[in-house]
N, C-alpha and C positions, 0 to 999 in steps of 0.2 A: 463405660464410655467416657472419655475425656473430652473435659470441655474447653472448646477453642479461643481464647479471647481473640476479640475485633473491636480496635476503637477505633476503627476509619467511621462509622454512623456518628461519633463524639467529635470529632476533631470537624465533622461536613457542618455539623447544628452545635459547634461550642458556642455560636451568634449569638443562639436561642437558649442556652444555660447561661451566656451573661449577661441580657434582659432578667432571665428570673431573677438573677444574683441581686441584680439592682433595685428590679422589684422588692425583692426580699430587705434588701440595707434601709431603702425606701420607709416600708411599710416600722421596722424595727427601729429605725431613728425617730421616725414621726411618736410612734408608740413609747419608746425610751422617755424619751423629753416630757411627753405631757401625762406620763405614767409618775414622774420625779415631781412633777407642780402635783399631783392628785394625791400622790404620797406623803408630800410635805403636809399641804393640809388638811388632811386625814389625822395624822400625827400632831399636829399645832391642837384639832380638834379633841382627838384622845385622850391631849394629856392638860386641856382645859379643865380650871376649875368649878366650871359648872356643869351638872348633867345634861344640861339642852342642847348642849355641843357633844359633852365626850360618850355619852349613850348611842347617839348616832352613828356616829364615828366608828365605835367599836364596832354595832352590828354591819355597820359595811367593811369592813377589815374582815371581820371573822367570817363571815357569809362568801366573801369571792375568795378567802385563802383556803375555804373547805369543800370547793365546789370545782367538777373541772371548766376547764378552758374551752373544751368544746361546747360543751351544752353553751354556752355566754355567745359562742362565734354563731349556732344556730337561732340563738333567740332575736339577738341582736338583726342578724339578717331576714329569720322568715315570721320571728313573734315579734316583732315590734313595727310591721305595718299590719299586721291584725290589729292590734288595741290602738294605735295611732294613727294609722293611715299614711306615717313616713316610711320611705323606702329605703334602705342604703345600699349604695354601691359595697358590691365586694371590698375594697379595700378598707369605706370609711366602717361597715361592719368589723374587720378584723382589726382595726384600729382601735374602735369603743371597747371591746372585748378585753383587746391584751392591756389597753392602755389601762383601764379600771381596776384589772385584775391585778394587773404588776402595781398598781398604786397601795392595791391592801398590802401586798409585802413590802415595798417600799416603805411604807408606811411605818409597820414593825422595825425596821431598818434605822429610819429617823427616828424612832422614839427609841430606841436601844441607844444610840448616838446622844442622844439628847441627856438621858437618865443615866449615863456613864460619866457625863460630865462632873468632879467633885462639888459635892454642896458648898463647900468655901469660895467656889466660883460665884455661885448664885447671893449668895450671901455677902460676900464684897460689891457684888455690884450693886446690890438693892441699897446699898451703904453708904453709896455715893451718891445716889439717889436717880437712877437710873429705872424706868419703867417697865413691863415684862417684855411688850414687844423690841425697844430698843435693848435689853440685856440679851436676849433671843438672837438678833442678830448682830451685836457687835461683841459679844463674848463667849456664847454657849456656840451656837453655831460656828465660828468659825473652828473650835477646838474640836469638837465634836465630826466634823467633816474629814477629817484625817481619819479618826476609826470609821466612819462609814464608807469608806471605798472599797473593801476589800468585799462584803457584804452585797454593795452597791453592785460590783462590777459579776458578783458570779450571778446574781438575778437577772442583769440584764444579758446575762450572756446565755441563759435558761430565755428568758424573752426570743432573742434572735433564732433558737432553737425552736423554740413554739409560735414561731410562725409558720411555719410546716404545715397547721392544720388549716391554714387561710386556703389552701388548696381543696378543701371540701367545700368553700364559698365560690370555688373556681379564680379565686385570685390567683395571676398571673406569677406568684413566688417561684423560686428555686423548683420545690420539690412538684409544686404541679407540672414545670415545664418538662420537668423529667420524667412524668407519669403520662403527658402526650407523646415526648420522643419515643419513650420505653414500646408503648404501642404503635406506632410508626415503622420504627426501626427493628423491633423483635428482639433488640439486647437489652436487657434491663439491667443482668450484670456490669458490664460496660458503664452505664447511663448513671445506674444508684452509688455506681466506686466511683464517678468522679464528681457527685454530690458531696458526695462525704468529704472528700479532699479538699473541695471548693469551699465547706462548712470549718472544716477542722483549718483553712491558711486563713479565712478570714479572722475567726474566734482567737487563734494562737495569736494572732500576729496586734490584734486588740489586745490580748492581754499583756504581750511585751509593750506596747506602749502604756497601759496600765499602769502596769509597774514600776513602769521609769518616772512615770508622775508622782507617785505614792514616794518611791524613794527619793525625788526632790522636798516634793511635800517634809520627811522627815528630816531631811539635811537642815533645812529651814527651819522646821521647829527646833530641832538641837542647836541652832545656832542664839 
C-alpha cells in the first residue's frame, strides 16, 4: 500500500508549530546564556589553585556530563518538590536541567580554551605585574575565545536539539506541539518532516552566521 502525503493538517496548525518554535528558541536562549555564566565558573573553579574550589568543581563537571539529560528534566520537576517543597513550572524545570548540564560541558570548553593559551602569555603578564583575575580577563580570555567558538557553538547547537525532551515536562516546545497535532490530525508523517525542516533551517542558518563571526574574529586577529 502506498502512502499518500497530506500537508493541508500542517499548513491549517503551522500557527501551532510556530508557538512551539518559539517556545523552543525561548527555552534554548534562556538555557544557552546562563548555561555559558555556569560554565565559566565551573572552569575559573576547576582550574583554581586551591582544592576547596577545584574539587567541587570537578565533581559537578563530571557527574552531569555522565548522567543523561533526562533523568535532571524528571528530578528537577517531580524530585525537587519532594525534598524542598518548591515546585517548578515546566519551563523553569527544563531550563535548570539543560542549563547545568550544558554548563559541565561548557565548562570543559573554557578550560580547554584557557589551558591552550601559551604559558609565555601567562608569564608576560604576571611580569608586568598584573594579577590572576585581571590577566584572566584582559589577556587569556580574550585569546582564548577565538578557539572556543567552534566548540562552543556545536554544544549549543546539541543544546537547542535536547530540548525536545522538555516535551515529557509538557512544555509547550516544538516537538511537543507536534506530538498533540500528530494525534489530532492522524499525520505524524506530515507533522515530524516538517519538524525536522523547521530544526534543521533554524540550526543551519545559526551556524552560517556562526561562522561569519568566527571568520571576522580571525581576519582581526591576523591583522
Amino acid at each position: 500500500m502506498q502512502y499518500v502525503w497530506d500537508f493541508r493538517p500542517v499548513w491549517l496548525n503551522f500557527g501551532v508549530l510556530l508557538e512551539g518554535l518559539v517556545n523552543t528558541l525561548k527555552l534554548s536562549g534562556f538555557s544557552i546564556g546562563l548555561g555559558l555564566v555556569i560554565g565559566l565558573v565551573l572552569a575559573m573553579g576547576r582550574l583554581a589553585p586551591t582544592r576547596f574550589l577545584s574539587i567541587p568543581a570537578t565533581a559537578i563537571i563530571e557527574f552531569y556530563r555522565n548522567t543523561p539529560p533526562l533523568v535532571h528534566f524528571f528530578w528537577y520537576f517531580y524530585g525537587l518538590p519532594i525534598l524542598t517543597g518548591i515546585s517548578l513550572t515546566p519551563f523553569a524545570a527544563a531550563a535548570a536541567a539543560l542549563s547545568v548540564q550544558s554548563g559541565a560541558f561548557f565548562a570543559e570548553v573554557f578550560r580547554g580554551g584557557i589551558v591552550s593559551v601559551e604559558r609565555g602569555q601567562w608569564e608576560a603578564g604576571r611580569a608586568i605585574g598584573m594579577g590572576h583575575a585581571q590577566l584572566m580577563r584582559r589577556v587569556i580570555l580574550p585569546q582564548a575565545f577565538r578557539r572556543m567558538i567552534p566548540p562552543l557553538m556545536e554544544r549549543s547547537f546539541e543544546l537547542v536539539k535536547t530540548t525536545s525532551l522538555a516535551a515529557t515536562l509538557t512544555y509547550g516546545e516544538l516537538v511537543y506541539k507536534a506530538m498533540v497535532l500528530a494525534t489530532q490530525t492522524y499525520r505524524p508523517m506530515e507533522i515530524y518532516s516538517t519538524v525536522a525542516v523547521m530544526f534543521f533551517t533554524v540550526l543551519f542558518l545559526a551556524s552560517l552566521g556562526m561562522r561569519a563571526v568566527e571568520h571576522r574574529l580571525a581576519r582581526r586577529a591576523a591583522r
